[in-house]
C-alpha positions as CSV (number, residue, x, y, z in Angstrom):
1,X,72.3,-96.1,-19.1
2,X,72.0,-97.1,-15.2
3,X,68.6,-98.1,-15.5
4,X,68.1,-101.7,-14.1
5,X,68.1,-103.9,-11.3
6,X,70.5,-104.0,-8.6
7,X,72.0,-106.3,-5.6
8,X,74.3,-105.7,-2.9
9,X,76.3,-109.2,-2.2
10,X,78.8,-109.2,1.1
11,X,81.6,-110.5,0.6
12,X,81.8,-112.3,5.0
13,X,78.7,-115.2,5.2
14,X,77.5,-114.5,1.1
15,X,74.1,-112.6,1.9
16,X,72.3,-110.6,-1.0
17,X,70.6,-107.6,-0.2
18,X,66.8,-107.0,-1.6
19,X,67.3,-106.3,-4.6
20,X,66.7,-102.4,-6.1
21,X,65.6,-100.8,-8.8
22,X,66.4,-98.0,-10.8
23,X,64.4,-95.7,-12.7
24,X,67.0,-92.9,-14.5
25,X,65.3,-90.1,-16.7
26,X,67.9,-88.3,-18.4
27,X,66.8,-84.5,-20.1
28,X,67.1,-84.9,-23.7
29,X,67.0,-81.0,-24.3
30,X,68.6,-79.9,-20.9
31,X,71.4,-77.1,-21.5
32,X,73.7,-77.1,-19.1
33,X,74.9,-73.2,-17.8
34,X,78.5,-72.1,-15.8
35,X,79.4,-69.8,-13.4
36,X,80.0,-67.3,-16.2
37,X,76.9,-67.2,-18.0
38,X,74.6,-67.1,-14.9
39,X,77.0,-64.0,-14.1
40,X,76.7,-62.3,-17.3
41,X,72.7,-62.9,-17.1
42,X,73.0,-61.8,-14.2
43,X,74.8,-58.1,-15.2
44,X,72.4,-57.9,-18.2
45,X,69.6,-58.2,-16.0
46,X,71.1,-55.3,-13.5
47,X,71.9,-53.4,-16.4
48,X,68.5,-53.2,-17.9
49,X,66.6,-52.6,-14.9
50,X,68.7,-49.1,-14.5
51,X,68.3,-48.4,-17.9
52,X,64.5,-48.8,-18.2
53,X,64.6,-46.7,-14.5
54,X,66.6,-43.9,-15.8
55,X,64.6,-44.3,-19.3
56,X,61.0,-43.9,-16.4
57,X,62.5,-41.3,-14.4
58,X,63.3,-38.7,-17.4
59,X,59.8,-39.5,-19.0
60,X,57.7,-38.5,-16.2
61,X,59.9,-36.0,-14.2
62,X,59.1,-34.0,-17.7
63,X,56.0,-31.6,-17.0
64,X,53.6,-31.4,-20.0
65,X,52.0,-28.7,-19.0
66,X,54.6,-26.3,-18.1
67,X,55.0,-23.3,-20.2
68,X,57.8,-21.6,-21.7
69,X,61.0,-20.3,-19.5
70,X,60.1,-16.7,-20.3
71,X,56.5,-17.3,-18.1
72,X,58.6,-17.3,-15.3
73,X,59.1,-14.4,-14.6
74,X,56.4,-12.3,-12.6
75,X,56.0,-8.7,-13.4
76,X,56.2,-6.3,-10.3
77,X,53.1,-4.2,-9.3
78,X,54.0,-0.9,-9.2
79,X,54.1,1.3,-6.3
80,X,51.3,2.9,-6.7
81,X,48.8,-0.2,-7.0
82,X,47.8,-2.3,-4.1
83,X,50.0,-5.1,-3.0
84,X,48.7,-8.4,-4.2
């Protein structure tokens, strides 16, 4: 604990400094992270923001109101009728 009061004392002509005093809080529920977990927070951060992109992008590049593939296909006129 390094709470408390200090002086500084010179050792040449014996002078004291004012004395000082410290106030020291220590974080009773403080976890303390490394270089490796900040990474891999990191790469699980990167990694679900492309998923949930990806996971947005094929939701909403479906269209709901598109028909069937067999709609696509215009019929001709035929030569005798007007062109359209």
């Amino acid at each position: 604990d390094p709470r408390g009061i200090y002086t500084c004392e010179a050792t040449v002509g014996g002078k004291e400094s004012p004395p000082l005093q410290v106030h020291y809080r220590m974080c009773q529920n403080c976890i303390e992270v490394d270089a490796p977990t900040i990474s891999g927070i990191v790469v699980a951060d990167v990694v679900a923001t492309v998923f949930l992109a990806v996971a947005v992008y094929c939701i909403t590049g479906q269209d709901k109101g598109r028909m069937s593939r067999a709609s696509d296909r215009q019929n001709l006129i035929a030569n005798e009728q007007l062109y359209q």
